[in-house]
C-alpha positions as CSV (number, residue, x, y, z in Angstrom):
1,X,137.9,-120.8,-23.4
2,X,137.6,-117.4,-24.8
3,X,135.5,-115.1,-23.3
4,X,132.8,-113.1,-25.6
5,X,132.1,-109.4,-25.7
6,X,129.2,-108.3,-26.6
7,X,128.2,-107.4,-30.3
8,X,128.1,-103.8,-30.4
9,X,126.4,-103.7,-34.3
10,X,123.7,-102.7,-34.3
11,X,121.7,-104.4,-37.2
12,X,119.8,-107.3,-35.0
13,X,116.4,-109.5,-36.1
14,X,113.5,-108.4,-34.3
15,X,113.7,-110.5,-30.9
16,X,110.9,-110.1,-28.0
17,X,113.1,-108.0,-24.7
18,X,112.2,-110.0,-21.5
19,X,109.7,-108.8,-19.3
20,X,112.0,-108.6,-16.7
21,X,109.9,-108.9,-12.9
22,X,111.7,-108.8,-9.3
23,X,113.9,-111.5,-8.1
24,X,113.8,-111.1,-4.6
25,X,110.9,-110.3,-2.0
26,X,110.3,-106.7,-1.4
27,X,111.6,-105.2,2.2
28,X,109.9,-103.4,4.7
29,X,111.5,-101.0,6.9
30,X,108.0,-99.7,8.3
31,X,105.7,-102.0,10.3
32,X,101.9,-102.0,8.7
33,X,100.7,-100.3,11.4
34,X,103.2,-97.1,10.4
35,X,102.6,-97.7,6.7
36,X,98.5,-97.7,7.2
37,X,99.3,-94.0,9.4
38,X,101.9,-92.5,6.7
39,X,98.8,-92.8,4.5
40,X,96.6,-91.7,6.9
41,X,98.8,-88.5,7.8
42,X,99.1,-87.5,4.1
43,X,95.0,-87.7,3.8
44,X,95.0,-85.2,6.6
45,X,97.7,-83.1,4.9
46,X,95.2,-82.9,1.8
47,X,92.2,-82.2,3.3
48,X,93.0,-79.9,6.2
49,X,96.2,-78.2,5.4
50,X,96.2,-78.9,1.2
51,X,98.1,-78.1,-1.8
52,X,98.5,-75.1,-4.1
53,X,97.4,-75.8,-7.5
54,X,98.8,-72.9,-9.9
55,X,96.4,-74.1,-12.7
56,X,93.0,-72.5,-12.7
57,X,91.8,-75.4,-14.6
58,X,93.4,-77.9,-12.2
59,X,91.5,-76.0,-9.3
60,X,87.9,-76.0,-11.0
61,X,88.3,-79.6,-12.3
62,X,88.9,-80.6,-9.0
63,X,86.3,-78.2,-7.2
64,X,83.8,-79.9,-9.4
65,X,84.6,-83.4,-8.0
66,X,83.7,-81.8,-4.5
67,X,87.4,-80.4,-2.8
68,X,87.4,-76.7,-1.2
69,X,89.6,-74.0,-2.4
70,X,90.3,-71.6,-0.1
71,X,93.0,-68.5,-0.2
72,X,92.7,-68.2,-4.0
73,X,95.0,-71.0,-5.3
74,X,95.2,-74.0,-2.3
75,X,92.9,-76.8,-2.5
76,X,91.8,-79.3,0.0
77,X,91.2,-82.8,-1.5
78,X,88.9,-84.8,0.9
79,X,89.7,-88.5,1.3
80,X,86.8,-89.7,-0.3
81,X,87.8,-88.2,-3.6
82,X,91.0,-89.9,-3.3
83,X,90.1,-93.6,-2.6
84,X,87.9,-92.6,-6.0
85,X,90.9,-92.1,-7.8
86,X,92.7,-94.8,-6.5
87,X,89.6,-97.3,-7.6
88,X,90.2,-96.2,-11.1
89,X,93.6,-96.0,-11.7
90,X,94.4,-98.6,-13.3
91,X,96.4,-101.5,-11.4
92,X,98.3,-103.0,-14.8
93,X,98.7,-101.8,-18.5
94,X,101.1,-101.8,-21.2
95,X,103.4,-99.4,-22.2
96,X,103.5,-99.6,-26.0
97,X,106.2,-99.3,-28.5
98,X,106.8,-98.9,-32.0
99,X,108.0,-102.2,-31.9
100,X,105.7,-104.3,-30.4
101,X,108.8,-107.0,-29.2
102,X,109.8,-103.9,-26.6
103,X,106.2,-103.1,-25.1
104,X,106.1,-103.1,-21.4
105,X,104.1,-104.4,-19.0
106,X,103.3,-101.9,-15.9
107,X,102.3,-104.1,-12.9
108,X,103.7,-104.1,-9.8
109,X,106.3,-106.8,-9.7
110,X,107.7,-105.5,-12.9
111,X,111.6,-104.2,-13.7
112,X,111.7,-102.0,-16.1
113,X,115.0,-99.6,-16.6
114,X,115.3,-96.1,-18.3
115,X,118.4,-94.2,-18.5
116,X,119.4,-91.0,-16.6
117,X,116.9,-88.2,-17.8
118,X,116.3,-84.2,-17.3
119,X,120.4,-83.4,-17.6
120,X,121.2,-79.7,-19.1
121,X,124.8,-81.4,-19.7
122,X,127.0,-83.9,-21.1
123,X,130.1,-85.7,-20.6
124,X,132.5,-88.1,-21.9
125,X,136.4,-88.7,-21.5
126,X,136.6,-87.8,-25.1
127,X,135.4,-83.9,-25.1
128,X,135.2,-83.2,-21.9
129,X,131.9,-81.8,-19.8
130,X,129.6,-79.4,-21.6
131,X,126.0,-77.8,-22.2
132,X,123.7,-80.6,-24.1
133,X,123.0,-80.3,-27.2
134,X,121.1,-82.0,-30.4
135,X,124.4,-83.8,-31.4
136,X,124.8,-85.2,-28.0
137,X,121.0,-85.8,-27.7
138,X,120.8,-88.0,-30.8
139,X,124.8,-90.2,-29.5
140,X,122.4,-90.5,-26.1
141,X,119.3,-92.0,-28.1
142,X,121.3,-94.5,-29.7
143,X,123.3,-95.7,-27.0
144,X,119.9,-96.0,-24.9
145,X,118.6,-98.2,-28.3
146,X,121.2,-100.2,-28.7
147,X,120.8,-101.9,-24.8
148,X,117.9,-104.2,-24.5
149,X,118.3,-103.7,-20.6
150,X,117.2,-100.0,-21.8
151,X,113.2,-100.7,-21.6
152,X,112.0,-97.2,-21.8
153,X,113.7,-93.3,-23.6
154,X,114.6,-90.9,-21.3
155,X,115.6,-86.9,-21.9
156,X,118.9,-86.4,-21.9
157,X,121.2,-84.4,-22.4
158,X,118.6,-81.7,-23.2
159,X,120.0,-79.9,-26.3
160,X,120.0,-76.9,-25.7
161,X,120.8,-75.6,-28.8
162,X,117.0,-75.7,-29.7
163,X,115.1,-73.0,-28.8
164,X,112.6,-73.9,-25.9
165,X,109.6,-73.0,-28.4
166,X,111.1,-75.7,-30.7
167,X,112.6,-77.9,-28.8
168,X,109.9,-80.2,-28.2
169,X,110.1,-80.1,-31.9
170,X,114.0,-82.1,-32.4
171,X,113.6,-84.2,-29.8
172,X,110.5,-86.3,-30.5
173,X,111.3,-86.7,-34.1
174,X,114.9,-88.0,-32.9
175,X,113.3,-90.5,-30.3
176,X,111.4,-91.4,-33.6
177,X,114.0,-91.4,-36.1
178,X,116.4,-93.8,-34.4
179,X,114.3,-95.9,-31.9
180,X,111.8,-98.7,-31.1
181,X,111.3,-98.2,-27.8
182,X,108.7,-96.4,-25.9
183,X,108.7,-92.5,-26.3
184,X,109.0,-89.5,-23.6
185,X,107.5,-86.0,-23.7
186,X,108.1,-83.0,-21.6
187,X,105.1,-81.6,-20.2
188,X,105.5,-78.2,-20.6
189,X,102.3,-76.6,-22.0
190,X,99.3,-77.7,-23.6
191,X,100.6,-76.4,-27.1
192,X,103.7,-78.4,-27.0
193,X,102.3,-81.4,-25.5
194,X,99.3,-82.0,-28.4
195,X,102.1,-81.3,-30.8
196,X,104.1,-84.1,-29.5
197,X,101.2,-86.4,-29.7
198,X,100.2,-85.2,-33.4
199,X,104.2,-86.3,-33.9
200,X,102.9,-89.8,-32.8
201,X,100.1,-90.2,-34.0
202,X,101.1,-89.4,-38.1
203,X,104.5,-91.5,-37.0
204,X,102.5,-94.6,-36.3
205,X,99.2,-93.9,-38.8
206,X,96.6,-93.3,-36.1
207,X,93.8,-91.5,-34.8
208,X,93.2,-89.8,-31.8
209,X,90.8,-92.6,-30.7
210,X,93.7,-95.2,-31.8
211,X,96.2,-93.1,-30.2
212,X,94.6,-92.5,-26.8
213,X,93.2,-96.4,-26.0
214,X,96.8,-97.5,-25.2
215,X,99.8,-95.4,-24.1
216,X,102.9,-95.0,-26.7
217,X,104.5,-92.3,-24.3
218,X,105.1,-91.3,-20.5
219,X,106.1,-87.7,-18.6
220,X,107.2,-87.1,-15.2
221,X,105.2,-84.8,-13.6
222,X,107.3,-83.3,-10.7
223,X,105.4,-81.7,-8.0
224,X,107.2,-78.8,-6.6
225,X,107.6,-79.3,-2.6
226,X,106.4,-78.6,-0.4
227,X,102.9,-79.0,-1.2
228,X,102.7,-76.9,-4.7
229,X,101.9,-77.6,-8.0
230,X,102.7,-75.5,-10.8
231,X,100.8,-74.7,-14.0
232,X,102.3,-76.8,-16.5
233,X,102.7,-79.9,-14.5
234,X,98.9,-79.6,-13.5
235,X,97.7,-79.1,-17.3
236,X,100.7,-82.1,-17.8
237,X,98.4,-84.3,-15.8
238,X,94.9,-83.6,-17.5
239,X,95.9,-83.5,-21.1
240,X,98.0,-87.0,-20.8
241,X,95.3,-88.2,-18.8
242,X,92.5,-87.2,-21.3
243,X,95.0,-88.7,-24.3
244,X,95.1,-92.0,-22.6
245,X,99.3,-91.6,-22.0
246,X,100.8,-92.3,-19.5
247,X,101.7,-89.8,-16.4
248,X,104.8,-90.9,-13.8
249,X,104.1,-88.5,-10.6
250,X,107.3,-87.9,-8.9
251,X,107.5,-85.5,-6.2
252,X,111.1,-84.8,-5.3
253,X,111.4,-84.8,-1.7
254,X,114.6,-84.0,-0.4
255,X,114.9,-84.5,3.4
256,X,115.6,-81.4,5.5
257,X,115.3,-79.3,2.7
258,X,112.1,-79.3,1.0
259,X,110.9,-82.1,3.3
260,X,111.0,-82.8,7.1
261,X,113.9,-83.7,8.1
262,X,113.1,-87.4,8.8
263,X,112.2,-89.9,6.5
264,X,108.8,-90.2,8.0
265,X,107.7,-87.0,7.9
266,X,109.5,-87.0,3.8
267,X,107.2,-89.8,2.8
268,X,104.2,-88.5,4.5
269,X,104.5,-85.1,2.3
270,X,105.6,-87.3,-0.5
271,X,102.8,-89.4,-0.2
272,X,100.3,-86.7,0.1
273,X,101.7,-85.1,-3.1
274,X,101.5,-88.1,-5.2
275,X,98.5,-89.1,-3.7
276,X,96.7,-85.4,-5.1
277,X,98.4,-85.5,-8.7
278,X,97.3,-89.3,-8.9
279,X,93.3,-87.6,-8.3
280,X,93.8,-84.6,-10.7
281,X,94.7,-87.1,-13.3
282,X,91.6,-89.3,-12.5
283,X,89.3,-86.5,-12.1
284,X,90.5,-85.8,-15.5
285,X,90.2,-89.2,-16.9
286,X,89.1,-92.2,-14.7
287,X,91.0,-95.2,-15.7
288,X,93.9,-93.0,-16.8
289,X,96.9,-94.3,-17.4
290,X,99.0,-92.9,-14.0
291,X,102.3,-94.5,-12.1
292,X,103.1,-93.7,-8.3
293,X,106.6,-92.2,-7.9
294,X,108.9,-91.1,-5.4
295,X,112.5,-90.1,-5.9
296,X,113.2,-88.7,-2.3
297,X,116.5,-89.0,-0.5
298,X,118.2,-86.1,2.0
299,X,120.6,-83.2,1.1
300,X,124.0,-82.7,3.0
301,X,123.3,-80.7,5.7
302,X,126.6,-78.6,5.8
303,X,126.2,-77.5,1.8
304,X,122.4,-78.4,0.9
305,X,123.3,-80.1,-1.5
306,X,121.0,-83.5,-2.6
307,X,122.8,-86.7,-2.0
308,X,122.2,-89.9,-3.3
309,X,123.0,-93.5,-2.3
310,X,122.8,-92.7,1.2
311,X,121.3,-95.0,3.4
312,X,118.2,-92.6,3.8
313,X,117.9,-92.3,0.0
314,X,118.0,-96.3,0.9
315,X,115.0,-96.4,3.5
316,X,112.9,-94.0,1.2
317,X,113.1,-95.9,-1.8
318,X,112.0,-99.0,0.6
319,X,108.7,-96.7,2.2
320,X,107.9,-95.5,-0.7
321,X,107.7,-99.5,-1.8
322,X,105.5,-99.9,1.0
323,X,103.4,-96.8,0.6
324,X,103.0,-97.8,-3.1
325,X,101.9,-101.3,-2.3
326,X,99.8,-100.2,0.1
327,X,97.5,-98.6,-2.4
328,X,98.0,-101.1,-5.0
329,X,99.3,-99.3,-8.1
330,X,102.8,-99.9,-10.2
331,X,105.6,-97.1,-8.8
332,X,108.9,-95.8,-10.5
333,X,111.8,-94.6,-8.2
334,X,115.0,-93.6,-9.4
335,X,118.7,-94.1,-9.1
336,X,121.4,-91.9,-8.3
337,X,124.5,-90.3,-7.1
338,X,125.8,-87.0,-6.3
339,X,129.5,-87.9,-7.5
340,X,130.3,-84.8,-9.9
341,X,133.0,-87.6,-11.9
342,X,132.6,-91.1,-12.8
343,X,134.3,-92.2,-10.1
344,X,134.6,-94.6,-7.4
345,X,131.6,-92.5,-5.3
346,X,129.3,-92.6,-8.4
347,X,129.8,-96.2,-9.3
348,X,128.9,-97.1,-5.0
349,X,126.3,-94.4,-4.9
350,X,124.6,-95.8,-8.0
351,X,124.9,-99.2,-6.9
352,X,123.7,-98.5,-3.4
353,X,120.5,-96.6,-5.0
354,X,120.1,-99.4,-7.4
355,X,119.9,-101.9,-4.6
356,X,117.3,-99.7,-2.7
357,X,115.4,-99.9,-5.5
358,X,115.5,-103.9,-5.9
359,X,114.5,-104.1,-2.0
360,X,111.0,-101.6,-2.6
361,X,110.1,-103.6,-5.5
362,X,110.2,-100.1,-7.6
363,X,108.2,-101.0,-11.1
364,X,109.7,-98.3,-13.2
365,X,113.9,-97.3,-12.0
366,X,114.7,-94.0,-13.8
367,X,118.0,-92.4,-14.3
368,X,119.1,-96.1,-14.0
369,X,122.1,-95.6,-16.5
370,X,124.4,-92.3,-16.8
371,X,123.2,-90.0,-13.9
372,X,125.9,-87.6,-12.6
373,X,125.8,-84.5,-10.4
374,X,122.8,-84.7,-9.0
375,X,121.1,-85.2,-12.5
376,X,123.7,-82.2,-14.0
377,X,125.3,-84.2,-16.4
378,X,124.8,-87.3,-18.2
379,X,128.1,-89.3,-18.6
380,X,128.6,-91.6,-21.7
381,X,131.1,-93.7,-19.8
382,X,129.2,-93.7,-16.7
383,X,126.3,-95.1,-19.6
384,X,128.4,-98.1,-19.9
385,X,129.4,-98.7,-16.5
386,X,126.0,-98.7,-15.2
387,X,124.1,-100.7,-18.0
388,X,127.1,-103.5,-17.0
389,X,125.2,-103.5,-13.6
390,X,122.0,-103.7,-14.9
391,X,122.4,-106.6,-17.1
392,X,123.6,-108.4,-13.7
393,X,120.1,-107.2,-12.6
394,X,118.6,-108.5,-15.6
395,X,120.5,-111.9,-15.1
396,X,119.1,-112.3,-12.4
397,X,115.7,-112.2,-13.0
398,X,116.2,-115.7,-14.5
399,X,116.5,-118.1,-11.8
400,X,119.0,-121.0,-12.1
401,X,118.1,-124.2,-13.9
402,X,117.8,-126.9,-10.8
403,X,117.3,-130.0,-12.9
404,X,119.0,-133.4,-11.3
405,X,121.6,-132.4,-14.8
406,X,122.0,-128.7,-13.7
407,X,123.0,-130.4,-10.0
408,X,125.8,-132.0,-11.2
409,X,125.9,-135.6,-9.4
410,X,127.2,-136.9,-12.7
411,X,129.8,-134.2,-13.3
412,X,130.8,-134.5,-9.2
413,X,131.3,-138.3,-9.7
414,X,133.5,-137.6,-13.0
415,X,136.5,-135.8,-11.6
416,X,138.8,-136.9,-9.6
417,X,139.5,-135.1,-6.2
418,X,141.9,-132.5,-6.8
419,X,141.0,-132.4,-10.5
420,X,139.3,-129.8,-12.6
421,X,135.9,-129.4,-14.3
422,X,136.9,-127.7,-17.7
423,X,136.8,-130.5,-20.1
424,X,133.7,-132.0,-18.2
425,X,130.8,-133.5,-20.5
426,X,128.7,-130.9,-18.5
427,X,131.5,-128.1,-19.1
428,X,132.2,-128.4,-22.6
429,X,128.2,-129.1,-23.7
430,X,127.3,-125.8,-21.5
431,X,130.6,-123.9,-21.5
432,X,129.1,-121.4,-24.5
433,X,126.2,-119.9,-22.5
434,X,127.0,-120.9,-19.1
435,X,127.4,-117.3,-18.0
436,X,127.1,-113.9,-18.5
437,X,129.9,-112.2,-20.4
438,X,130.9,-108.7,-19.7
439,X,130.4,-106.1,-21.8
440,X,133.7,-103.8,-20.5
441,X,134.4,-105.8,-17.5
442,X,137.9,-106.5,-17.7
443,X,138.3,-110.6,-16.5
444,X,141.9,-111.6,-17.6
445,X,144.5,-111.5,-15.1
446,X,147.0,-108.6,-14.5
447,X,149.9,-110.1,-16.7
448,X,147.4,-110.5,-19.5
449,X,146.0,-107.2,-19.1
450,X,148.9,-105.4,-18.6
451,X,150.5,-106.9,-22.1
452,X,147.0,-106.0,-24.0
453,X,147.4,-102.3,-22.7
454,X,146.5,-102.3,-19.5
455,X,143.2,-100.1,-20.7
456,X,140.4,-99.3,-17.2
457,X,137.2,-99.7,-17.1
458,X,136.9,-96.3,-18.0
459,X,139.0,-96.5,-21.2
460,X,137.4,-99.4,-22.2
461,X,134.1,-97.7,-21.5
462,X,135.4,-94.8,-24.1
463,X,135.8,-97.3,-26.6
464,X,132.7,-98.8,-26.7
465,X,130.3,-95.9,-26.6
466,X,132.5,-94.8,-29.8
467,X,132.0,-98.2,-31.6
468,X,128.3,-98.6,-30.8
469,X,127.5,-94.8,-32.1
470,X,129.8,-95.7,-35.1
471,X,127.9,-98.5,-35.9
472,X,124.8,-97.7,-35.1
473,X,121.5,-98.1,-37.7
474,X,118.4,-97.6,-36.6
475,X,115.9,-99.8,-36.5
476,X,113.6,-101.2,-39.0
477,X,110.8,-98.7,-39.6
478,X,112.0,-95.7,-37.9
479,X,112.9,-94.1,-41.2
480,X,109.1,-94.5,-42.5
481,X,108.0,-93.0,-39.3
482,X,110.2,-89.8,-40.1
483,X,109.4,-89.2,-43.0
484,X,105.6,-89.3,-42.0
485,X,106.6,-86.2,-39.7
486,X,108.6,-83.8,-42.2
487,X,105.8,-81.9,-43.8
488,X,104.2,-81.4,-40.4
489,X,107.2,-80.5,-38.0
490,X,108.4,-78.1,-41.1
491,X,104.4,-76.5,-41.3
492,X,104.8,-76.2,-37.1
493,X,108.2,-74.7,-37.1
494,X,107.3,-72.2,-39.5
495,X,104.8,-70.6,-37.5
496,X,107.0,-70.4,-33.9
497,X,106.2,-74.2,-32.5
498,X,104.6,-73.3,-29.1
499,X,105.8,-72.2,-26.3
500,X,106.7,-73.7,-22.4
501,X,104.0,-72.6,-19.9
502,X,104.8,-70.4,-17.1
């Protein structure tokens, strides 16, 4: 029996993507006395020490729902305001996508992947590292289209060949041109971020009103800790919020560096900082559309640099599980690694993240496919090598048939002992799609492998980015949805695009 590869064309019939949930129980690594007391200790950060809001806006919305400003720019968010926000945010919604087959369900419970996002560079065996660009942008799109296990877009490499005032400009209408997934927009001004959604809404042939009563697109808003938040991820919050699209707050605690040093005391100022973006957004909008997010881990404490896959990146990933349960709405985390090569330390950092993330129960795992350096660089052959661990993930989502067939009495009591099982009734009427096949997992022995070439996984990895960008063709209808765009991107670019908010 041969074993199959995968099909790397790209021209495939419309087919509904499984919504994927948790396979396992969540963990715990904090008792529910600690969990109810992390929440408790983050209310008292808000409302005795609070947060800085940048955003004039931001500060008067807020002071109009009742919290104190004091010292010009910090605001103290009482706890009644937020167990008001967390009544209305919403517990469940969908994620929609130009092609309905790949809308996502936000719950918690749900598995949904996106690729590595927010990297200024690139790399592959091929060309070596370098700064993103468009060309790289677009080979990134259509690698993140062509893998179902790929739910949601994600920003990278940046290109950086744009201009910032028109960048926002080349990468929407490339998310629109060659996928049918769920979009992504930076929010980095006001004037950027309604361009973006005029992008999507002539793309898809709606109205505002249309546009805003389900989401088609998602930012991270990053907090800055310790308790800041700047001007454009405030306004990021209220303008997605008031469009109906949906916001992924992420503050990026870092233990001992812009976090306590323990991974209590980096969930509590976690949890406080998600916990006052969550109430700007629903101040803004009740009933927005808003995810809970950590992505906190600790930095080495000889360079200060982040690490990732550690086992406190490990036990943060599990509280913030906890913390996110605990007030009852969908959470994304994230992967990672600080390897600066794809190497043996990225693929066990990534895989140790990614397993921290399956024991919290995270909703929404970002940078789940290509993540280098810290989130420097996006690697194509890392891209492979991950998305072969996800679709294990994904595998096992499905549990195991456990008919009185699947059990095998019948196939037991048809070999001899010491015989063999491959020309088994069973075997040969299930042999096809008994189990997963790799997609550049090498599974021949060394003889065979040697005489074929004796290619590695990274090699093979090469090889298969190339053939799938090659091949590629996007998707039906993404060439109507350009060409819906043209007139306006060329009308916006024409007068300076807009530019990114201090």
């Amino acid at each position: 029996m041969r074993r199959r590869r995968q099909d790397t064309g790209a021209a495939r019939a419309p087919r509904p993507v499984p919504q994927l949930s948790h396979p396992f129980s969540p963990q715990a690594i904090f008792s529910d006395d600690a969990v109810a007391d992390l929440h408790a200790t983050a209310l008292e950060v808000l409302e005795t020490l609070g947060i800085r809001v940048l955003l004039p806006e931001a500060r008067e919305l807020l002071a109009a729902r009742g919290a104190r400003i004091s010292d010009g720019d910090m605001v103290q968010i009482g706890a009644d305001m937020v167990n008001e926000a967390l009544r209305t945010a919403p517990r469940q919604f969908t994620l929609r996508a130009a092609n309905p087959l790949r809308d996502r369900e936000i719950a918690p419970g749900r598995l949904i992947f996106a690729a590595g996002g927010g990297c200024p560079n690139v790399t592959d065996r091929v060309r070596g590292r370098r700064p993103g660009d468009l060309a790289a942008f677009r080979d990134a799109l259509r690698l993140q289209q062509h893998f179902d296990v790929i739910h949601t877009l994600a920003p990278a490499p940046e290109p950086q060949d744009i201009a910032p005032n028109l960048r926002h400009f080349a990468m929407t209408q490339a998310q629109l041109e060659l996928s049918d997934k769920p979009l992504v927009v930076y929010a980095r001004g006001r004037g950027q971020v309604e361009q973006c959604f005029e992008m999507v809404q002539l793309a898809h042939g709606l109205d505002f009103d249309r546009f805003a009563a389900a989401p088609r697109c998602a930012t991270v808003i990053n907090t800055n800790s310790p308790r800041l938040l700047d001007a454009p991820m405030a306004q990021g919050l209220i303008d997605f919020a008031r469009a109906g699209q949906m916001v992924i707050v992420t503050p990026f605690c870092l233990a001992g560096a812009m976090a306590p040093v323990t991974v209590a005391g980096a969930l509590a100022l976690q949890h406080a900082e998600a916990l006052a973006a969550i109430t700007l957004s629903q101040m803004a909008a009740p009933g927005a559309p808003v995810m809970y997010g950590g992505f906190g881990s600790n930095v080495d404490m000889r360079s200060g640099a982040p690490a990732f896959g550690t086992p406190e990146h490990i036990q943060m990933c599990i509280g913030s599980g906890q913390l996110a349960r605990h007030i009852g709405l969908p959470w994304r985390s994230g992967m990672g690694t600080a390897a600066n090569t794809n190497d043996m330390q990225a693929a066990g950092e990534t895989h140790m993240s990614l397993w921290g993330n399956l024991m919290a129960q995270a909703t929404l795992v970002i940078h789940a496919a290509g993540w280098l350096e810290g989130g420097l660089t996006l690697g194509f052959e890392k891209f492979i090598n991950d998305v072969e661990a996800l679709e294990i993930i994904a595998h096992l989502c499905t549990p195991p048939e456990a008919s009185a067939e699947a059990m095998g009495f019948d196939a037991i009591a048809g070999v001899p002992p010491g015989g063999h099982f491959f020309d088994s009734a069973l075997t040969l009427a299930r042999y096809r799609e008994a189990f997963r096949s790799p997609i550049n997992a090498e599974m021949a022995n060394f003889g065979t492998w040697q005489e074929a070439g004796g290619a590695t996984a990274e090699e093979r990895a090469t090889a298969l980015w190339q053939t799938i960008i090659a091949e590629f063709r996007p998707p039906p209808g993404c060439d109507a949805r350009a060409d819906r765009i043209i007139d306006y991107v060329a009308r916006m670019e024409a007068v300076g695009g807009a530019p990114i908010l201090d």
